[in-house]
C-alpha positions in Angstrom: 107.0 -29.5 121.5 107.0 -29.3 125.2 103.9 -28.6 127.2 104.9 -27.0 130.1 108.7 -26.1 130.9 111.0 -24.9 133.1 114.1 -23.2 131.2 115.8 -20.0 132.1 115.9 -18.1 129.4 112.6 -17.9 127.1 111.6 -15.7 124.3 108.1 -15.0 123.7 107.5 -14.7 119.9 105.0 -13.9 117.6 104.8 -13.4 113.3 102.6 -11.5 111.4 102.6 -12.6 107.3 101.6 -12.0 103.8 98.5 -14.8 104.2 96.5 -16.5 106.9 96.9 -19.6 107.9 94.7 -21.8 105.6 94.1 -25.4 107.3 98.0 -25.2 108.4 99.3 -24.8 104.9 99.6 -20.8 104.6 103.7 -21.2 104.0 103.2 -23.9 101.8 101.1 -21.7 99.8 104.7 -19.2 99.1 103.4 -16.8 102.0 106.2 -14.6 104.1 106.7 -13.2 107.3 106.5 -9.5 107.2 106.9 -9.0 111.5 108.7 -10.7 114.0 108.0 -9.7 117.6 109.9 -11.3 120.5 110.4 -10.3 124.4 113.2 -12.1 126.7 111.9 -13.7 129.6 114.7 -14.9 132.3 114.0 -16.9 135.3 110.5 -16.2 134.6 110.9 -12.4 134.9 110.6 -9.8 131.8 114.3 -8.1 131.2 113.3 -5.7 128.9 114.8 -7.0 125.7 113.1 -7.6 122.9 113.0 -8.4 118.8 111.0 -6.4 116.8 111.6 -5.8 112.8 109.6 -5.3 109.5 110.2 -7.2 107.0 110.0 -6.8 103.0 108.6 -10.0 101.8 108.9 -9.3 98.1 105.3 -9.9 97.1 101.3 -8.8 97.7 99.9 -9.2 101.1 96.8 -10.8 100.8 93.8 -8.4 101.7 92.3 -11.0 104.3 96.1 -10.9 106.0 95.7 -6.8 105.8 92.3 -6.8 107.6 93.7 -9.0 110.3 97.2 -7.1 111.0 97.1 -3.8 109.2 100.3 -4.1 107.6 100.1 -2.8 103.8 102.2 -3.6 100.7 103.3 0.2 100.8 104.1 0.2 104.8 107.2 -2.7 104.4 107.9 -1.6 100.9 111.2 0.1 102.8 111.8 -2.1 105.2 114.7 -4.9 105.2 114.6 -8.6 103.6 114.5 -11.3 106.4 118.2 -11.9 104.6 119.5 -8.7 106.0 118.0 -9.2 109.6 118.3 -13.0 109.9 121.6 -13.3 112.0 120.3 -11.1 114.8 117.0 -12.8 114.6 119.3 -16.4 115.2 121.4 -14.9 117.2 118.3 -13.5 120.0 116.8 -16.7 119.9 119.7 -18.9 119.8 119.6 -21.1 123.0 116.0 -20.0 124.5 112.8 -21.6 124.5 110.7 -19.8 122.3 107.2 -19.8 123.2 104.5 -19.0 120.6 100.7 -19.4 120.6 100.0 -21.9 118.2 103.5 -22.2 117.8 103.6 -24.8 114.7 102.3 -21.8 112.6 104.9 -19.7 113.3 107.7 -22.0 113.6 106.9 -23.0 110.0 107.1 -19.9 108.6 110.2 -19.3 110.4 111.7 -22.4 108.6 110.6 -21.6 105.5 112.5 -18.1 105.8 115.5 -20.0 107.1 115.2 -22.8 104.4 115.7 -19.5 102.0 118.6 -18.0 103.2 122.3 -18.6 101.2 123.5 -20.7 102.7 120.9 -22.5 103.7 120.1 -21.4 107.4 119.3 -23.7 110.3 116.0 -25.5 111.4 114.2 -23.6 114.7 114.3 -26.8 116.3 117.8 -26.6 115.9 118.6 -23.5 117.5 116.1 -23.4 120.4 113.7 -25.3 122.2 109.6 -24.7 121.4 106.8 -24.4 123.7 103.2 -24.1 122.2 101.4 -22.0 124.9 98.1 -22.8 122.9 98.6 -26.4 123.7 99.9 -25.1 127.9 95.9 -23.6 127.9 94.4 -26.4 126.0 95.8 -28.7 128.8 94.9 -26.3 131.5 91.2 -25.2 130.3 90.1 -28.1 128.4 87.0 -27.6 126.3 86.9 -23.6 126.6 88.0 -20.9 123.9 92.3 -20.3 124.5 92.6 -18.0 121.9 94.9 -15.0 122.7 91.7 -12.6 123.2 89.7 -15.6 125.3 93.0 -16.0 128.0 93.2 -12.1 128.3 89.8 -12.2 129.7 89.8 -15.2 131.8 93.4 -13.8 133.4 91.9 -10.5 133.7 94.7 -8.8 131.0 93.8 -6.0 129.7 93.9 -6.2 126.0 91.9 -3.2 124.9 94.9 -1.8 122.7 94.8 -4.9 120.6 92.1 -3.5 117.8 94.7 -5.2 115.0 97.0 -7.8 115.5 101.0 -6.9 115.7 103.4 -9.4 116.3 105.7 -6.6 119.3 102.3 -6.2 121.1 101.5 -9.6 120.9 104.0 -11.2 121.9 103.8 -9.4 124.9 100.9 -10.0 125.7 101.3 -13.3 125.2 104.1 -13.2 128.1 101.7 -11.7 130.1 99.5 -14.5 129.6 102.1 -17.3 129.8 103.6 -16.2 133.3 100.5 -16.1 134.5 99.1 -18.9 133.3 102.1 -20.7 134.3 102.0 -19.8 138.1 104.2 -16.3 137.3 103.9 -12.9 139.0 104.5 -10.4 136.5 102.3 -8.5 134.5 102.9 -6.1 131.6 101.7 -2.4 132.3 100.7 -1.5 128.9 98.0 0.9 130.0 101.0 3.9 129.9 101.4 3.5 125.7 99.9 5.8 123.3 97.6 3.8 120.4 99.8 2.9 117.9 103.7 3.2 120.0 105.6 0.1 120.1 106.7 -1.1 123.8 110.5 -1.4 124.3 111.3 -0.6 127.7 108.6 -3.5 129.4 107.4 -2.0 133.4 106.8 -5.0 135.5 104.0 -5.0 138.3 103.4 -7.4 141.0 100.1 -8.8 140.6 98.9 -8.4 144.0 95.9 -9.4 145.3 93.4 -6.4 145.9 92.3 -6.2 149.7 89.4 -8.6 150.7 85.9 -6.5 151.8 85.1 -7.3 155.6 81.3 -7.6 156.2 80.5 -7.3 160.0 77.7 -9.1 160.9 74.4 -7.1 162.0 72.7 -7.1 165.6 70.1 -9.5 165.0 72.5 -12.0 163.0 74.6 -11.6 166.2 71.4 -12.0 168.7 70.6 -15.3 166.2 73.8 -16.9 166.4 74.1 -16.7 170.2 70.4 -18.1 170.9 71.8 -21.3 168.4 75.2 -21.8 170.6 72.8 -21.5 173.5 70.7 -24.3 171.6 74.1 -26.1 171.7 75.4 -26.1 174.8 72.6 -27.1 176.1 72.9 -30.6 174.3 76.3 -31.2 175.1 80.1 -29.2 174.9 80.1 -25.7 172.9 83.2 -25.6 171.0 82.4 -22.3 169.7 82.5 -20.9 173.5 85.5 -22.6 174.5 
């Protein structure tokens, strides 16, 4: 997986799933994807697209999983297989870089659901390139915490909607993160959402810089600094007078 990339077009991706990841080995346990969220990043700007579908895995979701996402047994009972949404999930991602925090995780969860499809579907390797923006911040903030939650704070994103984990939200936050992290100017404005709506037109904001506080210096400090150039002249040139 690269580190740090250039590519045009990138998607930003995030899963939620029936289990948590268990010393890597969650899929290999029979665990499911039950959300995909994805926004389309070209030429490092946000264009508004994105990915977003529930998915039916076709077995229990683990309570730990619940706790950390929210999603419930009875809230994708309805919703599609990953059969019936599979194409347009290849077909978004087909030619991008995806980039995914902790991207091995998702990327074998994604296989495993393409490993299932009939025919067979394709490796993610295969279809796109992969960036692990969980490796991007362990390279650029060695030894300090680079979860999701840890980068929002240290970029000064505001995260305060993210009470449960959701794989639309995150993975725009994540390309809030990302850009940033990466030397990017744009910045989500999620502060306009109601708890609980999913984001599908993305505002973009120029971070700009907030204006710099001028302190003048007092009388005396003034009164001081002149007696010291006056000390300073009188050993030699005052450059500070010239």
């Amino acid at each position: 997986m690269n580190i740090i990339s250039t590519a045009k077009r990138q998607v930003i991706l995030d899963t939620e799933t029936t289990g948590m990841n268990q010393g890597g080995g969650a899929v290999y346990l029979g665990h499911r994807i039950i959300e995909i969220g994805c926004v389309e990043v070209i030429d490092r700007r946000l264009t508004g697209r994105h990915f977003h579908e529930y998915i039916n895995p076709h077995q229990l979701i683990d309570e730990d999983a619940i706790k950390v996402h929210g999603i419930t047994d009875e809230f994708v009972a309805n919703k599609p297989s990953f059969h019936q949404i599979a194409q347009r999930f290849i077909e978004f991602i087909d030619g991008a870089e995806i980039v995914a925090h902790n991207a091995n995780f998702d990327v074998s969860f994604m296989d495993h659901e393409f490993s299932l499809l009939q025919p067979s579907g394709p490796k993610t390797a295969d279809v796109c390139q992969i960036v692990d923006s969980l490796a991007v911040a362990k390279f650029l903030h060695p030894g300090q915490k680079n979860n999701l939650d840890a980068l929002c704070k240290r970029y000064g994103i505001d995260n305060s909607r993210r009470e449960l984990h959701g794989a639309l939200l995150d993975a725009e936050i994540l390309a809030d993160v990302y850009l940033l992290m990466t030397g990017g100017q744009t910045k989500f404005n999620l502060s306009n959402e109601k708890a609980g709506q999913e984001s599908g037109a993305i505002q973009r904001l120029s971070a700009q810089r907030p204006p710099l506080n001028v302190i003048l210096a007092a009388e005396n400090e003034l009164t001081a600094h002149e007696s010291r150039l006056d000390i300073v002249a009188k050993a030699g040139a005052c450059i500070w007078r010239e």
